[in-house]
NUVOVEX-745672 format. One line per 8 residues: number of its first residue (from 0); their letters; for each residue x, y, z negated of C-alpha. Coordinates in Angstrom, 2 decimals, padded with zeros to 5 digits, always signed. Each point is the difference from the previous one (the first is absolute). Layout:
BEGIN
NUM	a	X/Y/Z; ...
***
This chain:
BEGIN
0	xxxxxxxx	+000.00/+000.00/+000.00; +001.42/+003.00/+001.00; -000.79/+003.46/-001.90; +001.14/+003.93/+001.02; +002.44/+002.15/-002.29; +001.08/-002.37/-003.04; +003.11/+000.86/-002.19; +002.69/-001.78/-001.87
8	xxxxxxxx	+000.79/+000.31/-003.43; +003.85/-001.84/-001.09; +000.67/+000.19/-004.23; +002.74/-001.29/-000.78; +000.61/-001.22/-003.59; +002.42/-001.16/-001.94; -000.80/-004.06/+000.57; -002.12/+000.28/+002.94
16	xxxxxxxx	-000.73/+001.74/+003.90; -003.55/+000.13/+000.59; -002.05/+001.76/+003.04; -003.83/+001.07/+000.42; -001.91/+001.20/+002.97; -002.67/+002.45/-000.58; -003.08/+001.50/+002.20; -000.21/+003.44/-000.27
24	xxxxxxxx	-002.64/-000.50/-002.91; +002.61/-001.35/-001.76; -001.13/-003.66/+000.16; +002.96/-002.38/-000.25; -000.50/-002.17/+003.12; +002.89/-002.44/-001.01; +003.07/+000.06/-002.31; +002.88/-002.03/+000.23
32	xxxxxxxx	+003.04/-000.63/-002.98; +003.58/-001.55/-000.06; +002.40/-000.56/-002.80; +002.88/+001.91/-000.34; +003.74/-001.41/-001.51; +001.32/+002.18/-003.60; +003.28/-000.34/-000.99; +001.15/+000.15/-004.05
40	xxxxxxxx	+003.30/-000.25/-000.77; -000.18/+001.13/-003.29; -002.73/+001.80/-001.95; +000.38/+002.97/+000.81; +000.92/-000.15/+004.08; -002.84/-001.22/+002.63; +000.82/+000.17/+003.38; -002.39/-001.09/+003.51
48	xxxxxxxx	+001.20/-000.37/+003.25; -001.37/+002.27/+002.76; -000.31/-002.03/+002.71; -001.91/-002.58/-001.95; -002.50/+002.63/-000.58; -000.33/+000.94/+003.45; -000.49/-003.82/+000.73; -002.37/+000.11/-002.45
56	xxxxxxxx	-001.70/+003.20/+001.31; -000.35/-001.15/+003.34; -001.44/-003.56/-001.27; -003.07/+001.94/-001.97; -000.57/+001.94/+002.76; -000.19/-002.21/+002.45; -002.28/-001.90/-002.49; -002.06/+002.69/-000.58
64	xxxxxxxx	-000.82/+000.79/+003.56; -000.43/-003.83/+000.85; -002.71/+000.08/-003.19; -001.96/+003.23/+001.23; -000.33/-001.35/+003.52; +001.06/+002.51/+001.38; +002.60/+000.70/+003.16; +003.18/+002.05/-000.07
72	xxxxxxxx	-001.81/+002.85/+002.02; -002.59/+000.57/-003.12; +002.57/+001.37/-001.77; +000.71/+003.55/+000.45; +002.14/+000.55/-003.13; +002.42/-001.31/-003.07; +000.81/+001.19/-003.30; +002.29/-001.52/-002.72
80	xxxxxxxx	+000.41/+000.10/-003.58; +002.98/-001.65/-001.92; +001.63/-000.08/-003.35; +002.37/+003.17/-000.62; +003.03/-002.54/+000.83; +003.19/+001.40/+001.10; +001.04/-001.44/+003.08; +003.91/+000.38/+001.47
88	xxxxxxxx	+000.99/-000.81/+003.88; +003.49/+000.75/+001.84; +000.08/+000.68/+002.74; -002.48/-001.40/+002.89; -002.20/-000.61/-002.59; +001.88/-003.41/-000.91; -000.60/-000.90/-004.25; +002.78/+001.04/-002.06
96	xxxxxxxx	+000.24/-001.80/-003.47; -001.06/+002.07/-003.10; +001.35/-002.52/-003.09; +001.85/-002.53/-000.96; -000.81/-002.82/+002.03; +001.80/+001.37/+003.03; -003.04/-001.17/+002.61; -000.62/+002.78/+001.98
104	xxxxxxxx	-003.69/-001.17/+000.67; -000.32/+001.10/-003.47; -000.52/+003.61/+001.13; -002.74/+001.53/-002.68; +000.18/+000.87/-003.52; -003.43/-000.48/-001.32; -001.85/+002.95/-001.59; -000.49/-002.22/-003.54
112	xxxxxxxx	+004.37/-000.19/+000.17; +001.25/+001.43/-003.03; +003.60/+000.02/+000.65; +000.65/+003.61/+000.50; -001.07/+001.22/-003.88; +003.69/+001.28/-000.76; -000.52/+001.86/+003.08; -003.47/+001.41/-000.74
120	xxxxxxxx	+001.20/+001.08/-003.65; +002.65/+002.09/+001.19; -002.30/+001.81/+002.90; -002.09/+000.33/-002.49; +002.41/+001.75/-002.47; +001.20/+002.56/+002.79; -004.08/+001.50/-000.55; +000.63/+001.00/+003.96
128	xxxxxxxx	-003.30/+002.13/+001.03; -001.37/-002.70/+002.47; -000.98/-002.32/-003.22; -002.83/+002.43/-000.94; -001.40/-001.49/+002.99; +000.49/-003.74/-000.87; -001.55/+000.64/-003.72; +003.05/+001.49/-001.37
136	xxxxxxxx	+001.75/-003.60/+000.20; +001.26/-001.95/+002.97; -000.94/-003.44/-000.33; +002.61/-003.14/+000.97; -002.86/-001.19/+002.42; +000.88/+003.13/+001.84; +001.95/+000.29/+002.99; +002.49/+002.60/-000.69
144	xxxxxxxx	+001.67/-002.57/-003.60; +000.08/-002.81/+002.18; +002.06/+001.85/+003.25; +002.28/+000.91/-003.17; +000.19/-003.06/-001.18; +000.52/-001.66/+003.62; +003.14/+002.89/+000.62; +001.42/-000.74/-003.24
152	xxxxxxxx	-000.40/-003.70/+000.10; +000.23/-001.11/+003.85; +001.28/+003.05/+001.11; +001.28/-001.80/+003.70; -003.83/-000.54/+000.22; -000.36/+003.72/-001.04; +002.04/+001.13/+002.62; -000.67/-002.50/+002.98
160	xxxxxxxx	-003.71/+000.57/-000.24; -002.01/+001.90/+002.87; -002.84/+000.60/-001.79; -002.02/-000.74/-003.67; -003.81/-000.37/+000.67; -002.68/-000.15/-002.08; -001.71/-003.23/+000.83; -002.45/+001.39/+001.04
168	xxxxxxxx	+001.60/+002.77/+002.59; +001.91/-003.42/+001.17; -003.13/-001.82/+001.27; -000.85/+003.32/+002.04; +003.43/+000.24/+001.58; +000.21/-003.82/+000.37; -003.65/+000.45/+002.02; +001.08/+002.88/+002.18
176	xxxxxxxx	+003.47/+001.37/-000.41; -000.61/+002.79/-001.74; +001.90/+001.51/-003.10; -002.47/+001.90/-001.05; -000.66/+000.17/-003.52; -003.40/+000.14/-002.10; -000.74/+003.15/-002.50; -000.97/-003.30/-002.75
184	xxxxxxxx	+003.02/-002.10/+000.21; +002.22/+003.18/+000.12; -001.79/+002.46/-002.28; -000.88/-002.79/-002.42; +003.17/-002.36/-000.40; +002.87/+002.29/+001.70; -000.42/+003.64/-001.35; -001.10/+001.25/+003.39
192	xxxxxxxx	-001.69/+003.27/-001.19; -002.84/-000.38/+002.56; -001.99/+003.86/-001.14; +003.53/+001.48/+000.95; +000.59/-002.33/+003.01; +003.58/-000.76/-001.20; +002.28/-002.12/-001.09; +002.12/+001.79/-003.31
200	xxxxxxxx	+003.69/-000.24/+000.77; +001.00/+001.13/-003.34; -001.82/-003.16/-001.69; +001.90/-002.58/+002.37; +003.25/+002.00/-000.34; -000.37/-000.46/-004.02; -000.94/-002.93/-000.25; +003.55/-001.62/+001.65
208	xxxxxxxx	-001.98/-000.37/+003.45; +001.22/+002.99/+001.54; +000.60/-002.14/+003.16; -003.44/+000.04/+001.23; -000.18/+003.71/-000.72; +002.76/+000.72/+001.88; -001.19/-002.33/+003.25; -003.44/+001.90/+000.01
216	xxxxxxxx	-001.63/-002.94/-001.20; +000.18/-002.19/+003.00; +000.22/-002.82/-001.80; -003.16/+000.84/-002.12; -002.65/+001.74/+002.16; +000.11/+003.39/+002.38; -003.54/-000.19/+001.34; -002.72/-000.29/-002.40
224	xxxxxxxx	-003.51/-000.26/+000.44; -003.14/-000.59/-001.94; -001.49/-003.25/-000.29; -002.64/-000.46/+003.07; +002.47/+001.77/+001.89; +000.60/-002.33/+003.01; +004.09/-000.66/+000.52; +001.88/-001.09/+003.08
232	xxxxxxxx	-001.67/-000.84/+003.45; -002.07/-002.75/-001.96; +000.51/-003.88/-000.03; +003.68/-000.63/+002.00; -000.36/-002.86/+002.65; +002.41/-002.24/-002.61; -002.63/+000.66/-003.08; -003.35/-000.23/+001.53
240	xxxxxxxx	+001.45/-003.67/+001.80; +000.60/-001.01/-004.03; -003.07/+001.70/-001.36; -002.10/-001.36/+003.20; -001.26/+003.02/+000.67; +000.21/+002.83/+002.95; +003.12/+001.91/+000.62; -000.70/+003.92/-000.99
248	xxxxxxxx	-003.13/-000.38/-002.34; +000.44/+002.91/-002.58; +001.89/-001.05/-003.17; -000.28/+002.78/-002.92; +002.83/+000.72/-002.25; -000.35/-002.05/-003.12; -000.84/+000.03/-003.42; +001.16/-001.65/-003.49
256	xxxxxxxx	-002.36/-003.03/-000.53; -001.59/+001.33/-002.94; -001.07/+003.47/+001.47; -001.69/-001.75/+002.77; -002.08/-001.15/-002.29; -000.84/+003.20/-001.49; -000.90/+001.03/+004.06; -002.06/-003.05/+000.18
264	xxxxxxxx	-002.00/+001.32/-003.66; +000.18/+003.41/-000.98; -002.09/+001.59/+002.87; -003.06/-001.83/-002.03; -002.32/+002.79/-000.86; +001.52/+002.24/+002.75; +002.32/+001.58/-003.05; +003.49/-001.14/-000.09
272	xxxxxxxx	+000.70/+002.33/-003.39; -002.74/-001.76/-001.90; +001.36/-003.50/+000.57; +003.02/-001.39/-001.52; +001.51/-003.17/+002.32; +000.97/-003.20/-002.24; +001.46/-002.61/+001.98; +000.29/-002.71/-002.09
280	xxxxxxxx	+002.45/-002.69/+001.41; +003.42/-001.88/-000.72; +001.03/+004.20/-001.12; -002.72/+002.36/-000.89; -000.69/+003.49/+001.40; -001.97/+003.14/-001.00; -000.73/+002.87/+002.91; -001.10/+003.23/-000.52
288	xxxxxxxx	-000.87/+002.65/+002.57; -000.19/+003.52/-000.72; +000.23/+003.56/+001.61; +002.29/+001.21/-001.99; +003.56/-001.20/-001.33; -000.34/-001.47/-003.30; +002.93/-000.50/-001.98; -000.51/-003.50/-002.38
296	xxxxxxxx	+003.04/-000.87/-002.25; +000.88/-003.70/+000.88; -002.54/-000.33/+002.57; +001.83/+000.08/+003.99; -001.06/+002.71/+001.91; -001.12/+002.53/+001.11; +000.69/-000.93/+003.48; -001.94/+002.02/+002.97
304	xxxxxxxx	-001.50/-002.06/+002.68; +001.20/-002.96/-000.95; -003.55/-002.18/-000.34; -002.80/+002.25/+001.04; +001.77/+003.22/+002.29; -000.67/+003.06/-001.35; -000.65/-000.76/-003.65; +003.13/-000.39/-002.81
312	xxxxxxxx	+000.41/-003.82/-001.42; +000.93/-001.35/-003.49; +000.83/-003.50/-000.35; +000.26/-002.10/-003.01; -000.64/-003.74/-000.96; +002.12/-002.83/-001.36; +002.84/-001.84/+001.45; -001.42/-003.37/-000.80
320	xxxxxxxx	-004.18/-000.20/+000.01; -001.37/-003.01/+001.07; +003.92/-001.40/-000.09; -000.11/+000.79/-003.67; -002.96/-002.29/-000.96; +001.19/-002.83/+002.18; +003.04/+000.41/-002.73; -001.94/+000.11/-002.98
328	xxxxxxxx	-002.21/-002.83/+000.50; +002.99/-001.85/+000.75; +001.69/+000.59/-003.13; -003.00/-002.17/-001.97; +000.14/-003.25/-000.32; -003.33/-000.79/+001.63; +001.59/+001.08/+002.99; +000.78/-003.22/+001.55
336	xxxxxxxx	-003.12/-001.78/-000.44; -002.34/+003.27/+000.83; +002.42/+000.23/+003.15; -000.38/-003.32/+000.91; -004.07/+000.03/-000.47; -000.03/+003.38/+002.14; +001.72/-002.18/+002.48; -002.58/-002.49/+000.04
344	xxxxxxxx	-002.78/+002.31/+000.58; +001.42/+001.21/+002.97; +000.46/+004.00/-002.00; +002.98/+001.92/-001.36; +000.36/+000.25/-003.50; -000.72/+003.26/-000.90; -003.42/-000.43/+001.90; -000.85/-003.18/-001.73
352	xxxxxxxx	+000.80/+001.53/-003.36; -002.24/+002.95/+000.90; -002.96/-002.75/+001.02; +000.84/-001.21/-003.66; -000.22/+003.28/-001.58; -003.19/+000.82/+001.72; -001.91/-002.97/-000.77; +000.73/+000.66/-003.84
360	xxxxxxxx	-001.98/+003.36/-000.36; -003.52/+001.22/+001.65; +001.48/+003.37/+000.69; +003.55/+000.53/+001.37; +000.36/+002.82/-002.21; -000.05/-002.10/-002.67; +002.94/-002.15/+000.34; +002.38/+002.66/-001.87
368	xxxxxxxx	-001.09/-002.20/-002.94; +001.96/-002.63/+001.58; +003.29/+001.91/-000.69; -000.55/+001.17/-003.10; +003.39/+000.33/-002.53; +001.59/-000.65/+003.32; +001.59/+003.40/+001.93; +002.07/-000.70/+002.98
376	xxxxxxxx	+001.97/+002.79/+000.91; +001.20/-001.31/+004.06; +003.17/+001.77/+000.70; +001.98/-003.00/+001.27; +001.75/+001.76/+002.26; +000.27/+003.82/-001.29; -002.47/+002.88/-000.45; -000.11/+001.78/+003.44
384	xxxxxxxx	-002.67/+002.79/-000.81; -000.09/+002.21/-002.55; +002.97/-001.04/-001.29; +002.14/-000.91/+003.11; +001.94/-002.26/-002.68; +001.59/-003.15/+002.09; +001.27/-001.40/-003.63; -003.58/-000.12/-001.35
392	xxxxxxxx	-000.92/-003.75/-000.95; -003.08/-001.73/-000.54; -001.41/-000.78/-003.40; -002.39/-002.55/-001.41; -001.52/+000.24/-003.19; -002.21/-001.95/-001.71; +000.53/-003.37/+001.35; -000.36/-003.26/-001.94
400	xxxxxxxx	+000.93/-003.65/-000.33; -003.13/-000.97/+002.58; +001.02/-002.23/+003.03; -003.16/+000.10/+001.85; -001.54/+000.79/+003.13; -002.52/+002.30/-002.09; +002.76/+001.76/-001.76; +001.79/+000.81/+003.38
408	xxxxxxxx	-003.29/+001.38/+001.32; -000.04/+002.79/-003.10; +003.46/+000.79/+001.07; -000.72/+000.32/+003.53; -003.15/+002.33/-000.73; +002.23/+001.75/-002.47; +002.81/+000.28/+002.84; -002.61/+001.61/+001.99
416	xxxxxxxx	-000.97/+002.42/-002.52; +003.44/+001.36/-000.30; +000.15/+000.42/+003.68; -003.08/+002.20/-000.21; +001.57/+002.03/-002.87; +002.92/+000.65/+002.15; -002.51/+001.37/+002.55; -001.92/+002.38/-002.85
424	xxxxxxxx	+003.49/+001.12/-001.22; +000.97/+001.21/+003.41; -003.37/+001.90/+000.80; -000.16/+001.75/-003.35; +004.07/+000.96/+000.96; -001.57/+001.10/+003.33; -002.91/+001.88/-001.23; +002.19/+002.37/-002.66
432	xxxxxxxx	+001.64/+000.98/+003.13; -003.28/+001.22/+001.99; +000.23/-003.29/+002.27; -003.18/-001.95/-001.18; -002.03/-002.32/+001.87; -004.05/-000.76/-000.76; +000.57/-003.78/+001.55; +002.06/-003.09/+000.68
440	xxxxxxxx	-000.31/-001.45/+003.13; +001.67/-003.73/-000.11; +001.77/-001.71/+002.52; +003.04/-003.12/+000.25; -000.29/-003.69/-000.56; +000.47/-000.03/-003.65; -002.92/+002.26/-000.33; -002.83/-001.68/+001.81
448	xxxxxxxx	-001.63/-001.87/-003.02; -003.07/+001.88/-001.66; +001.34/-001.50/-003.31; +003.18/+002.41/+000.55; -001.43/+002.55/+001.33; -002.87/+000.16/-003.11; +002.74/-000.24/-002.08; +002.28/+002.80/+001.66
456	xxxxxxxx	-003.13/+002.41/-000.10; -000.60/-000.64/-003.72; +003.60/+000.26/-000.67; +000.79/+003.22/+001.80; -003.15/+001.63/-000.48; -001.34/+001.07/+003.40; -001.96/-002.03/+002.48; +001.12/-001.97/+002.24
464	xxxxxxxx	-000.85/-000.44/+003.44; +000.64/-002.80/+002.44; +000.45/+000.98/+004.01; -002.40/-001.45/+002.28; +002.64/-001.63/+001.83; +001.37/-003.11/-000.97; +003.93/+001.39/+001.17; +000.03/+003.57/-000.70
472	xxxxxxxx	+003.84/-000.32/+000.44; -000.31/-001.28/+003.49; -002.72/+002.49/+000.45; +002.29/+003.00/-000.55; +003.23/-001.47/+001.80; -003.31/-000.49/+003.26; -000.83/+003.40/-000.20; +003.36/+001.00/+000.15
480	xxxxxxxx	-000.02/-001.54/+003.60; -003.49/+001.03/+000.39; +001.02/+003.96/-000.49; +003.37/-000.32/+001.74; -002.31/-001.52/+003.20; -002.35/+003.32/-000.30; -002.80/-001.97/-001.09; -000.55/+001.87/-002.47
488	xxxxxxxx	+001.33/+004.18/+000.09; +001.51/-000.55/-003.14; +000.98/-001.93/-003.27; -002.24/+001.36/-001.72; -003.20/-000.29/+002.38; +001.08/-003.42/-000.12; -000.10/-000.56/-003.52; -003.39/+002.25/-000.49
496	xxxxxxxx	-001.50/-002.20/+002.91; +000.91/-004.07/-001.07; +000.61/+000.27/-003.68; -002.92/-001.35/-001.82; -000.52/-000.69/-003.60; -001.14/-003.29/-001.35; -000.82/-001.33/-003.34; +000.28/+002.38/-002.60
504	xxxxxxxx	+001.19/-000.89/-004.15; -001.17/+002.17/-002.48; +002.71/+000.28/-003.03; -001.33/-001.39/-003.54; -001.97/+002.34/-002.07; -000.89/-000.16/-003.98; +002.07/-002.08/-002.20; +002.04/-001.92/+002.70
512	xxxxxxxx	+001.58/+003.76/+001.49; +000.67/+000.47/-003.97; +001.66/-003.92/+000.18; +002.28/+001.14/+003.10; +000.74/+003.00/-001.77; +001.18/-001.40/-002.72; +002.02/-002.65/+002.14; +001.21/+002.81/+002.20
520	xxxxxxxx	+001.21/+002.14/-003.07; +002.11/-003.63/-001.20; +001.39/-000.35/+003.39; +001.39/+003.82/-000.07; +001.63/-000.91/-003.05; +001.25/-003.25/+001.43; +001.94/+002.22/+002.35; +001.57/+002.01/-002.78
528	xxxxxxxx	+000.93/-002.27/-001.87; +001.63/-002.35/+002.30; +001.58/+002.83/+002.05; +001.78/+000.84/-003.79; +000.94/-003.38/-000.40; +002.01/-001.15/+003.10; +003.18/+001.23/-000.78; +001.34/-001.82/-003.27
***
């Protein structure tokens, strides 16, 4: 079956490549997923390779299109979304090696990579005027640490490279050529000061990466464009014969993963500034759009143009989200037998522990009283926002002696809980800075359940409302395409036009808001005390 004017929508995460075709309604026609190889070496370094995710690119897509049954000439644009990776080529594009293994396939240091904290520290102490754009602190999982890290540890890699993309500028220059950059990767992971249309030389030249400075940034991005912006000449004969699609359909310039799902959400209502974007996946995210620059302590941002054009950006969230209460439910010792039964049924874990939970209570709200005297505070992997603390660590309190599938079930709901707090602390940080939001509109896998997303609402203390769409992520990397094609005159006509809310979840009222209160006032102090704690 052949239909007119569908679009493409690529996200690439951190364990997966999966593609969507979309009507201009914003149906999803077909969607199409491949795995994706990670690399640890240690704790602390991840690496990918990025011709395995281009494998794995064209594969969905290819899938995708097959699903939708449609034919290459249907579609009339692509868009892409990807983890803020850092990606590093020589030249002719070939894979240059970024760790210790030596393979040069292994060309990507993963966003979650925490090896460049030394580095981060000491950017951090120089207080350089760029960082009051970043939330006063540059984070490790920033680009700029981990190019210092890279010229201080592998500096023949350093100086042999031809260029460092964002993962996500690399899929648009591996589709059509083009070196253009995007005002999100840049702006949001690089220091690009998009509202001034510059790069600061002073920053790189303080920092110890004067080098890029001094080559005009080559290496880095000299054209920059918004996102829906559409780059090259479209699809190169080579790409479109992987993708199996048409040579010169429209490819946009490209987004972080996360802030195409805010694209895909935040136009529900038809008021971006109302609507605060929580994409709730392996990481978590929080968007916020407004007119004005707002200036939030520990929270990234703001960054111009770099999710909806036009309007400022503050990001926050949690390094580890969904990642974090895979790790917690592992750590009881019902894990193997609840793992193995979640097997059986065909279900992951978490969403057989939130069947369990549900079936316990008549009203979701009411399953805080399955935590109770237990307070999970889920920093596994560092505080990103408001503290932008990498050394932060998790804490557990109140656990017992119990070795049952019921006991890990409390923890789990009490593991959720604390990722709802995080949530509430960074929209109150938000809010004393004249950045607050009315609504949360939900998106990424780890969110989907109405168990967690009751349960976030309650916790944070403002509804909750599921997109119509069933991939709001792959929604906003489609209308990318979709805008960069001229379906649509703009981003934001596009987002005003397919956005659609769904189900909406009321937050508790009466004694169980004074319940999360409480808990939410013990988690707070959680923080403290740990944070006091970690040095002796």
């Amino acid at each position: 079956m052949s239909r007119s004017r569908c679009f493409i929508g690529v996200d690439v995460g951190t364990g997966s490549a999966r593609a969507g075709v979309f009507d201009e309604d914003g149906a999803c026609l077909g969607t199409g997923k491949h795995d994706i190889e990670l690399y640890r070496d240690s704790a602390h370094m991840v690496e990918q390779s990025s011709q395995n995710i281009w494998q794995a690119v064209c594969a969905s897509v290819r899938a995708a299109v097959t699903r939708a049954g449609i034919s290459p000439g249907d579609v009339v644009g692509i868009g892409f979304d990807a983890t803020c990776s850092l990606v590093v080529l020589g030249e002719g594009g070939r894979s240059l090696p970024v760790g210790p293994s030596e393979l040069p396939a292994r060309d990507i240091i993963v966003w979650m990579d925490h090896r460049a904290v030394d580095q981060a520290e000491r950017i951090n102490a120089q207080a350089h005027g760029v960082l009051r754009y970043v939330g006063g602190r540059i984070s490790p999982e920033m680009q700029t640490p981990k190019l210092l890290w890279l010229k201080e540890n592998r500096p023949e890699i350093f100086r042999s490279a031809w260029q460092f993309f964002d993962l996500a500028d690399f899929l648009t220059w591996r589709s059509t050529g083009s070196l253009a950059r995007s005002t999100c990767t840049v702006a949001c992971k690089w220091t690009y000061l998009a509202h001034e249309q510059r790069w600061d030389p002073s920053y790189f030249q303080q920092i110890g990466l004067s080098e890029l400075a001094n080559e005009n940034f080559v290496r880095i991005g000299q054209e920059i464009v918004e996102p829906g912006t559409p780059v090259g000449e479209g699809l190169t004969a080579a790409a479109a014969e992987d993708l199996g699609l048409q040579a010169g359909t429209p490819v946009s310039a490209g987004m972080i993963d996360a802030h195409a799902g805010g694209i895909g959400t935040v136009g529900v209502g038809g008021a971006p500034e109302r609507n605060l974007a929580y994409v709730f996946g392996t990481s978590s995210c929080t968007l916020t759009s407004t007119e004005e620059p707002k200036f939030v302590p520990g929270v990234w941002g703001p960054y111009y143009s770099a999710m909806v054009p036009g309007l400022w950006l503050n990001e926050g969230g949690q390094s580890a989200a969904g990642a974090a209460i895979d790790q917690l439910v592992t750590l009881h010792p019902a894990f193997p037998e609840a793992n193995e039964r979640a097997r059986a049924a065909s279900l992951s874990l978490p969403v057989m522990l939130a069947n369990m939970a549900a079936a316990t209570q008549a009203s979701q709200s009411d399953l805080v009283a399955l935590a109770r005297g237990l307070h999970v505070v889920p920093e596994f992997l560092g505080n990103r926002a408001p503290f932008a603390d990498p050394a932060a660590r998790a804490v557990i309190a109140g656990l017992g002696m119990e070795r049952d599938i019921d006991n890990l079930v409390s923890l789990y709901v009490a593991g959720l809980c604390g990722i709802g707090y995080g949530l509430r602390q960074i929209i109150e940080v938000q809010t004393k800075a004249g950045a607050g939001v009315e609504q949360i509109i939900i998106s990424g896998g780890a969110g989907q359940h109405d168990l967690i997303r009751q349960l976030l609402a309650d916790a944070s203390g403002k509804p909750v409302i599921a997109p119509e769409t069933a991939e709001p992520v792959l929604l906003g990397a489609a209308l990318l395409g979709a805008t960069a094609a001229h379906v649509f005159s703009d981003l934001k006509q596009a987002m005003g036009k397919v956005s659609k809310p769904g189900k909406t979840y009321q937050p508790a009222s009466g004694e169980l808001r004074l319940i999360h209160d409480k808990r939410y006032q013990a988690f707070c102090s959680l923080q403290t005390d740990i944070r006091a704690m970690r040095d002796f």
